[in-house]
C-alpha positions in Angstrom: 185.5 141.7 82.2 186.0 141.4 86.2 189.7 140.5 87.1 190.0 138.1 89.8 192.2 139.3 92.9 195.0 137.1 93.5 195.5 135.5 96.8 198.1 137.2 99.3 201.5 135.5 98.3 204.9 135.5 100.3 206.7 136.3 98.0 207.5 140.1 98.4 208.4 138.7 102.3 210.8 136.1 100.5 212.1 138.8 98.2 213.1 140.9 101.7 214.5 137.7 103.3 216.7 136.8 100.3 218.1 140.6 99.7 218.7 140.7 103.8 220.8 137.5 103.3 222.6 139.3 100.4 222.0 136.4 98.0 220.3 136.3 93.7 217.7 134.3 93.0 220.1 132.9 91.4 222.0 131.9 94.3 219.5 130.9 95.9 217.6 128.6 93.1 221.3 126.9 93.0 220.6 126.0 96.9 217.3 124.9 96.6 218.2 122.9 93.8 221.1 121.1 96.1 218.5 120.3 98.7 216.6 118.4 96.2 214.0 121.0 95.0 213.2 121.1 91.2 213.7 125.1 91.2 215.3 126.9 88.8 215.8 130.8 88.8 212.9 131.4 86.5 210.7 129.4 88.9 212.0 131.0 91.5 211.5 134.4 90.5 207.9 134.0 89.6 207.8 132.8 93.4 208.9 136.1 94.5 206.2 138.2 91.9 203.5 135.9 93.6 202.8 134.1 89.8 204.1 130.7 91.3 202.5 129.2 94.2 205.7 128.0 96.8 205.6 124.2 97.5 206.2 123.0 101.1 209.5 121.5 100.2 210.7 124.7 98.9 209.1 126.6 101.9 211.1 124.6 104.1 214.7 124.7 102.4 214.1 128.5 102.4 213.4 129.0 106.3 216.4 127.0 106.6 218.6 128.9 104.1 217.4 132.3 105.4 217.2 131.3 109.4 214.0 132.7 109.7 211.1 131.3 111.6 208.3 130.3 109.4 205.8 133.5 111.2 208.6 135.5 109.0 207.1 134.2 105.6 203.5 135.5 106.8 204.5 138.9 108.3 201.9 141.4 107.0 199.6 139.1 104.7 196.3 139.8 107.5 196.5 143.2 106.2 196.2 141.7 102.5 192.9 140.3 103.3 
């Protein structure tokens, strides 16, 4: 059986972002549940393994939380491909 590469995912580059702010994913579900996004810890953490595919909304509530710029979620993904 031939296992299908999964597509480059942000979420080792959200992982850095949220230990750089010092935060849990708990902390941070808890925020992006206040601004409206249906995320809880579980959800989020799948986001950071790469098993959960980010939604916009929750994209934009974590540039926001973090103070990134959104080239920050992408850093390194070329050399994925």
């Amino acid at each position: 059986m031939q296992k299908i590469r999964q597509d480059c995912g942000l979420g080792q580059n959200i992982r850095r972002m949220r230990l750089n702010a010092r935060m849990t994913q708990e902390e941070v579900a808890a925020q992006l549940q206040l601004a409206g996004c249906d995320t809880s810890r579980s959800v989020y953490a799948q986001i950071e393994c790469g098993a959960y595919n980010i939604r916009v909304s929750e994209l934009i509530v974590l540039r926001r939380l973090f103070d990134v710029d959104y080239n920050a979620f992408f850093e390194g993904l070329e050399d994925e491909l």
